[in-house]
Structure formats: C-alpha cells, structure tokens
TILUMRO-732427 format. One record per residue (C-alpha): residue in three letters; x, y, z. Coordinates in steps of 0.5 Angstrom, whole numbers, padded with zeros to 4 digits, always signed. Example, Ala and Ser with C-alpha at 12.3 -4.5 7.8 and 13.67 -1.06 7.14 Angstrom:
2
Ala+0025-0009+0016Ser+0027-0002+0014
end
This chain:
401
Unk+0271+0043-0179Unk+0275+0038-0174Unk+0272+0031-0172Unk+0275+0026-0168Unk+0272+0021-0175Unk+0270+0023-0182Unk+0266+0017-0185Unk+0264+0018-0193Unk+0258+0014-0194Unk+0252+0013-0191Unk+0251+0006-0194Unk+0251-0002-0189Unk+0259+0000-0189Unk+0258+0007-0187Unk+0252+0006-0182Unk+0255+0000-0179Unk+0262+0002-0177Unk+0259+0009-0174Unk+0254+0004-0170Unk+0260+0001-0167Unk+0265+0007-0165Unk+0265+0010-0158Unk+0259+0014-0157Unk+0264+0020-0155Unk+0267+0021-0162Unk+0266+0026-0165Unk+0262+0023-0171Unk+0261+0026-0179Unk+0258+0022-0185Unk+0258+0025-0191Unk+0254+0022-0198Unk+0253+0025-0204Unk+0246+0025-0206Unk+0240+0024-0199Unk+0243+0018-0193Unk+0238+0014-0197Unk+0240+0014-0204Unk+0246+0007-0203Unk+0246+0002-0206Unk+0245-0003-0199Unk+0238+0001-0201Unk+0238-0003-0207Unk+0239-0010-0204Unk+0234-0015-0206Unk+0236-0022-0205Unk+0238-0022-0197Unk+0244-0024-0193Unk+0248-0031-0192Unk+0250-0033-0185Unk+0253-0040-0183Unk+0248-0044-0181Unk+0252-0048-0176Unk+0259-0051-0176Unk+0257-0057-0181Unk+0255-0052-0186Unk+0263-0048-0186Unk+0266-0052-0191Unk+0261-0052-0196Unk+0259-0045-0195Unk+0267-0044-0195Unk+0268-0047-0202Unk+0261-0044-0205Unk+0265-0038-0204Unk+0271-0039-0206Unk+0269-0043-0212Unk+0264-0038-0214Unk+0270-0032-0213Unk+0275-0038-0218Unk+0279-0039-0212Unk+0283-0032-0213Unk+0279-0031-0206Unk+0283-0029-0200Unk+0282-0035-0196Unk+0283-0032-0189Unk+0278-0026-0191Unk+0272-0031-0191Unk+0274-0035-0186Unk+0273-0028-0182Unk+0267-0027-0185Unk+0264-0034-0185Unk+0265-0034-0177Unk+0263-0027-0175Unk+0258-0028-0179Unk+0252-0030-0173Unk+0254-0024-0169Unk+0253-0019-0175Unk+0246-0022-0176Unk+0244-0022-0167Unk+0248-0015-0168Unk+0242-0013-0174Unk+0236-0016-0171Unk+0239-0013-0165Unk+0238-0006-0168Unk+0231-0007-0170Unk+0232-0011-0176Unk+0226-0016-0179Unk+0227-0022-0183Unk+0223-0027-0185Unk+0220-0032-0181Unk+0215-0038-0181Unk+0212-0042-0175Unk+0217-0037-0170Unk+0224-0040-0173Unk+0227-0037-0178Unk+0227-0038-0186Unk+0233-0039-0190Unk+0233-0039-0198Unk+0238-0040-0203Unk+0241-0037-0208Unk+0246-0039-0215Unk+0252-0043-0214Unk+0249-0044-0207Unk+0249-0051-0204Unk+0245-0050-0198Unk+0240-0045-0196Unk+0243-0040-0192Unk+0240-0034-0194Unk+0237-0030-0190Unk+0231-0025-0193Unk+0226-0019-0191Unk+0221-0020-0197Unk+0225-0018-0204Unk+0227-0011-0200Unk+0233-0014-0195Unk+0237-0009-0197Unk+0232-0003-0195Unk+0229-0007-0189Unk+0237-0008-0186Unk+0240-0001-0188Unk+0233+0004-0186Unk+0234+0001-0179Unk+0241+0002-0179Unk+0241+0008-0182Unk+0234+0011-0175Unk+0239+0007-0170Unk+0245+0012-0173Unk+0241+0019-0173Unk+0239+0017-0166Unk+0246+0018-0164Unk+0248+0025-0161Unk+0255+0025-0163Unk+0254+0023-0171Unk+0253+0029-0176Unk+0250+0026-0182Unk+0252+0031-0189Unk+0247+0030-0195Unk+0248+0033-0202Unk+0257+0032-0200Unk+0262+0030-0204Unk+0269+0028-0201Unk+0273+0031-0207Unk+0280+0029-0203Unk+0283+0026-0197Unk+0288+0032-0193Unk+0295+0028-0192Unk+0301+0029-0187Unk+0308+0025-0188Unk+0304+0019-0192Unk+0298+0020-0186Unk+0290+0021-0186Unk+0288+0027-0183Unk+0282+0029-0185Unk+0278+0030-0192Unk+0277+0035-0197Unk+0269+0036-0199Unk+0264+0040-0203Unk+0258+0041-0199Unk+0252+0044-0203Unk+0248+0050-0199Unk+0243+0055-0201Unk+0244+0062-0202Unk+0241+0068-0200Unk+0237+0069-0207Unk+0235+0061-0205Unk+0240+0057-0211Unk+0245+0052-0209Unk+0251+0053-0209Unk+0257+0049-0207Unk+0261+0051-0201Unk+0269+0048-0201Unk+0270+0045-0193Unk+0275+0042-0190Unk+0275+0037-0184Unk+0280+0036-0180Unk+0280+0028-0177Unk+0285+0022-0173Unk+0281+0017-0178Unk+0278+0017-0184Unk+0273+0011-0187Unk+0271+0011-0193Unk+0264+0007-0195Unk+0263+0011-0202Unk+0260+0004-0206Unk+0261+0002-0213Unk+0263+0005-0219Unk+0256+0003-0224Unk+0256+0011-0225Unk+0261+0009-0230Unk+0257+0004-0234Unk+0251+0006-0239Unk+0247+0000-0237Unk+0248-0002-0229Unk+0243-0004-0222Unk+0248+0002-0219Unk+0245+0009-0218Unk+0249+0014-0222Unk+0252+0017-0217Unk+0257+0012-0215Unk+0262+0014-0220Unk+0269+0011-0215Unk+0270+0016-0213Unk+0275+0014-0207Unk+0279+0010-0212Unk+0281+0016-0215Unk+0283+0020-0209Unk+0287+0013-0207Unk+0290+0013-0214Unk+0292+0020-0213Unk+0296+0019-0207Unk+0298+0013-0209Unk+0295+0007-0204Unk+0294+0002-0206Unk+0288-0003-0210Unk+0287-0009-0212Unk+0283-0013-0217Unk+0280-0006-0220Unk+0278-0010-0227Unk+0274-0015-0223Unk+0267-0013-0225Unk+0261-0016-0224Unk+0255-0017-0229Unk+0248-0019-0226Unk+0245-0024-0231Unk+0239-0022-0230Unk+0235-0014-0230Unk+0229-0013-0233Unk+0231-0011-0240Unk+0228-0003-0241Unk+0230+0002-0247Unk+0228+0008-0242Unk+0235+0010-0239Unk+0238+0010-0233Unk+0238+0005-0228Unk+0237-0001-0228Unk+0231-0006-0224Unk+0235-0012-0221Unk+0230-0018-0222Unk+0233-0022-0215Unk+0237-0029-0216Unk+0232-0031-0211Unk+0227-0032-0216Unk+0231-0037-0220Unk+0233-0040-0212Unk+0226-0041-0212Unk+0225-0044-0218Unk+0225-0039-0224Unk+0227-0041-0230Unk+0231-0038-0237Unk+0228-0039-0243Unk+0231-0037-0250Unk+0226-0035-0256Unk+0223-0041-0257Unk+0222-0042-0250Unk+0227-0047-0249Unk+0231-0047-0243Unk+0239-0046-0245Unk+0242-0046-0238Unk+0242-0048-0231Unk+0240-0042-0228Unk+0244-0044-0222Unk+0250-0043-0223Unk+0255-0038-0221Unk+0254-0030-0224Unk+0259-0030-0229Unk+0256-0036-0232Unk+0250-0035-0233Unk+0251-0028-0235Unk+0256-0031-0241Unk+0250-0036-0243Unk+0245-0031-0243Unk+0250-0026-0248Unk+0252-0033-0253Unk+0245-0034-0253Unk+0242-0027-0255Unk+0248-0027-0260Unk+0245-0034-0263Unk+0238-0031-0263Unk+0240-0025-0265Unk+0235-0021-0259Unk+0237-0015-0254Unk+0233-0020-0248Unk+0232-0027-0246Unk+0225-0029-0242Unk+0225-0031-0235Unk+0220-0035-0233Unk+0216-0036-0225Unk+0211-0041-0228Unk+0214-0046-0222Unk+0213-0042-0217Unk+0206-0041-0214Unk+0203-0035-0214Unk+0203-0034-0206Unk+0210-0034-0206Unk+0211-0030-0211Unk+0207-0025-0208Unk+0210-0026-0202Unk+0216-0027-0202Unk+0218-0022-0209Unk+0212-0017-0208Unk+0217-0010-0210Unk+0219-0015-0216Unk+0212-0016-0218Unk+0210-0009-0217Unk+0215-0006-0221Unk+0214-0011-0227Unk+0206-0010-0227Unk+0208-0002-0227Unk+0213-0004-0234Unk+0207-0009-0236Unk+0209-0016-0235Unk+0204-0019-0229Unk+0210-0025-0227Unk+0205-0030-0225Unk+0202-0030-0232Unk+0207-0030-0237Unk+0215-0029-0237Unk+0219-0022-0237Unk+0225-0020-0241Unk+0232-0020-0238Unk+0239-0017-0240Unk+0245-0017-0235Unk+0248-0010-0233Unk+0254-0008-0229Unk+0252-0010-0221Unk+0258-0011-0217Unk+0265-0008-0216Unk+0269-0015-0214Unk+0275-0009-0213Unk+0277-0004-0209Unk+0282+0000-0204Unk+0286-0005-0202Unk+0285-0007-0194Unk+0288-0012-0190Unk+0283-0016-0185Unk+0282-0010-0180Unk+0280-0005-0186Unk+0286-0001-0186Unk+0289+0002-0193Unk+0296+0001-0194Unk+0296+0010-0191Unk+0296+0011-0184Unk+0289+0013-0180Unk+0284+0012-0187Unk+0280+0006-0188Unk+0275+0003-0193Unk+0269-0001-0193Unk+0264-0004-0197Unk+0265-0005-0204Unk+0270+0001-0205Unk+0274-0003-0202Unk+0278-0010-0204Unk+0279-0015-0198Unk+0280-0021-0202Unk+0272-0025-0200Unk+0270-0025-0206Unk+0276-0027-0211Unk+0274-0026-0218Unk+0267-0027-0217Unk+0262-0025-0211Unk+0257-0031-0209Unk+0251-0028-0208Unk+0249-0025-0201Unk+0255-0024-0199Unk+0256-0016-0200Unk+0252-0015-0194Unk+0256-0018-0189Unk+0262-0017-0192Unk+0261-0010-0192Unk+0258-0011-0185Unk+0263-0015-0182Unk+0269-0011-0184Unk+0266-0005-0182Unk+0265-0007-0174Unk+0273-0010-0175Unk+0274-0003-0177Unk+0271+0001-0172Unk+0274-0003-0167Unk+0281-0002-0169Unk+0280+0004-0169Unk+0279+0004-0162Unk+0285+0000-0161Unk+0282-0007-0160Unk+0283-0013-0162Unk+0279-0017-0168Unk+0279-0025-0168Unk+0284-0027-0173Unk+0283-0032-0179Unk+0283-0039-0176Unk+0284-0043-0182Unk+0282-0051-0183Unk+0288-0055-0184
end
C-alpha cells in the first residue's frame, strides 16, 4: 500500500494531527483495537488553557514544580502559549465545554494555583476525541484501519519510509485471521499511547503495551525519561481484573477529601500526583489495608451530580452512592511521562517519523505531569507536527528572562 502519511493511533495526538494536514494527502490511521478504544477516550478531568497573560508565570511554575523542574522550559512555554488557539481549534470542531451564564467555566485541579481547567462534565476526554474523531471520518482523504497493529517501521539510509502492520481480516470460513501489510509513506506519525498494558494494576486500556518504543528501540532512535512513570493516587479499589476506574482529581479540586481508617485525614489532597500517591501508599502500610477512603461529603450533591455524573454512575454500579458515603481508592499506573524523544516540532532523531502524544518525550511534563496537561500537550505537538510536515514554520519558545 502506499500513502503520502501513515499515522499510528486514532487517539487526540493521531486525530488532531490528521486534522491539520492538507486535504490532498493521502492519509491512513491505523489503531490496534476500534478508533474509540484510546485512552484520550478515558480522559475525565478536562484540559488546562492560560487564561490570560497574568496567569503565565504560575501557570508555568505549577507545571515546571509538579514535573520537579526536569521539565524542558521551551517545551511549556510553547504549549502555554498556543494553548487558546487549540481550545478555539476544538470548539471550532464541535467540541462542548461547560458553561454557565454563556461564559465559560474554569475548575482546578492538584497542585494548581489558579483554575484553568476547562471540562465537559467528568467525560472531557470522550467529548474532545468523539468530535475529533466524526471531523476525521468526514475526511475523504484519510482511511482509518481498525483491529491494525504497526509491527515495525520500513527504513532506508536512517530514513522513515513507511510501516510494517498486522491487520485482521475474515476469511472465507468467517474466522479472522491476521493479514501482514506493508505501506509505503514520505512521513510517518506515531500516536500509539501509553504503556499501562504493562502493568497488573493501570487506568490505561490493556492494549496500549508501548508498542512504538520498541520499534524506536530497535532501530536505535533515541528516548528519553522511559523511567518516568506516573501513579494516579486515586482509582476506585476493585478485586475484579483489569482496568482500572479513574476517580478525577477534579473531585478533590472540588473538595473531596482523603481519609484513612479512622476516618482521619492524612494529606493535603491538593498536592502534586506523586505526592499524594506516596502518602496514600505510607498510610495503607501503617494501616496495613489494601485502600484508603475518599470522601465527597463537602460538595453538594448538585454538583456532584453534574459536575461527575460518569463518576457517580460508575460508583453506584460498584455499590457506593458518593453523596452518602466515602468509596475505596488505591493509586495505579496512569501516565508515561517518557517516550520517544522529540524536539519541539515532534520530529524523532530519524529523518521523516514523528511522534505525539504519550509515546512521545517533549520534555512538558518533566519527572511528573501537572494535571490536565496530556490533552494539550498532545494536541499542541500534534498541530506543530503536521505543519512541519507541511513545510511550515512553527512559533519558536519565547522564554521569559
């Protein structure tokens, strides 16, 4: 097969970057499992913007404090700046985010000192990429392959030509069976998500095994940071297997609070990920449990209802109504703060392949991502990928003094 781009992964970073390259490319995406089944799906909280130009330096300190100051400054100056043109972009593309009185609504999150947040109730994720993904299939020059692994990429004297896939087909008997392909390309993105398929206990869907990273690995390309890996204090705690359900740190942006055994809170709730995550590890050793309890009795009811109605649904069907009584939480694997290494167009250190997303290492969120920040980090990198591609120039890092 030939095309003029191949994109692994039909997730915000895959989406977007399909969204921005010319119409007159031949386009093909391919994911591993349905187009629906990525983690941007998943994404509960919302997605930071900077709100104005007096919010950049806490903005830009809340993130580079969070990451433990490993963070590539210029990385997050881009994103802070071209942050307002992603969030026109998306509603632009139909994209709904919550509003009251007709002006938009801002909530905050852990280790946020302003809120920033923008949100579509506890289903952001779903709300941005479900749009993204109906604006893509409306494109007649971008074929989308499900149930489509990318096994390796073809190279040529240290260049990108193409990749190498399974993709599953049925057979006459009506079994499926795995058709190898090749497809010739001039660029190649790769968008394949996290690596939580890796871990027993993860928010990630079990598919996403980082899978560009070996193929990176193999031809050596360089990563970065690949042992940076990022906990989520809080999931709801479950004995059945497989993924994990996130509870949003929204809900303790909103309020919610930590409680150990005797109901006794043990930390601010409002620290970075990390933080928090080690103090909800320390205190179940000392109270020798498998949980700790998360508590919503300090917001109301209606906002609650509103505001995290996937959360309260989801929690009733486990048997824990939150406006009446505190649920079990436990962190897991959430985040790969690792990746690919890019620079700040997203190009790979091999000639004509690209990477977006969370397979990718940009430096944004240093040793600890801020929450809120995957999604426009992913979707910021994204655009600046598809327009060198094009050939155009991206806006460079203008650095405070």
């Amino acid at each position: 097969m030939e095309a003029d781009i191949v994109i692994a992964g039909t997730g915000v970073g895959g989406l977007f970057s399909a969204l921005n390259l010319p119409g007159d490319k031949r386009i093909i995406m391919m994911t591993k499992a349905d187009a629906i089944s990525s983690d941007s799906f998943l994404a509960q909280g919302g997605i930071c913007v900077l709100r104005d130009e007096n919010d950049y330096d806490s903005y830009f300190e809340d993130t580079m404090r969070a990451g433990h100051y490993e963070n590539r400054k210029e990385s997050v100056d881009i994103m802070l700046r071209q942050s307002r043109e992603i969030i026109n972009d998306l509603i632009g593309y139909g994209v709904e985010f919550e509003k009251k009185n007709g002006e938009y609504v801002y909530t905050r999150e852990g280790a946020h000192s302003n809120p920033r947040i923008m949100y579509h109730k506890d289903i952001t994720g779903k709300e941005i990429t479900s749009k993204l993904l109906e604006r893509v299939r409306e494109l007649k020059n971008v074929t989308i392959m499900e149930y489509t692994t990318m096994t390796d990429i073809m190279v040529e004297n240290n260049v990108c030509v193409g990749v190498e896939a399974v993709t599953k087909e049925e057979n006459e008997d009506g079994a499926t069976e795995d058709i190898p392909i090749k497809i010739y390309a001039d660029d190649v993105i790769m968008a394949t998500g996290g690596i939580g398929g890796m871990y027993k206990h993860s928010t990630n869907y079990p598919h996403l095994t980082g899978d560009a990273l070996n193929i990176a690995q193999k031809h050596g390309i360089e990563l970065e940071n690949t042992d940076y890996v990022q906990i989520h204090p809080t999931t709801l705690f479950s004995r059945k297997p497989g993924r994990r359900f996130l509870i949003s740190e929204s809900v303790r942006g909103e309020g919610a609070v930590l409680y150990d055994k005797n109901h006794q809170r043990f930390v601010n709730e409002l620290l970075p990920r990390d933080v928090v995550t080690e103090a909800i590890h320390k205190q179940m050793e000392e109270d020798n449990t498998e949980y700790v309890w998360l508590s919503m009795e300090n917001i109301p009811k209606e906002t609650i209802l509103s505001h995290f109605p996937n959360i309260y649904n989801h929690c009733l069907e486990e048997g824990y109504d939150v406006t009446k009584e505190p649920i079990p939480v436990v962190p897991a694997q959430h985040y790969f703060m690792g990746g690919i290494k890019v620079d700040y167009d997203s190009r790979t250190t091999m000639e004509h392949l690209y990477a977006v997303g969370e397979t990718s290492c940009n430096g944004v969120h240093g040793a600890n991502r801020l929450a809120s920040n995957s999604l426009l980090e992913s979707l910021v990198f994204a655009k600046r990928a598809a327009r060198k591609i094009q050939g155009l120039t991206n806006e460079p890092a203008k650095l405070k003094d």
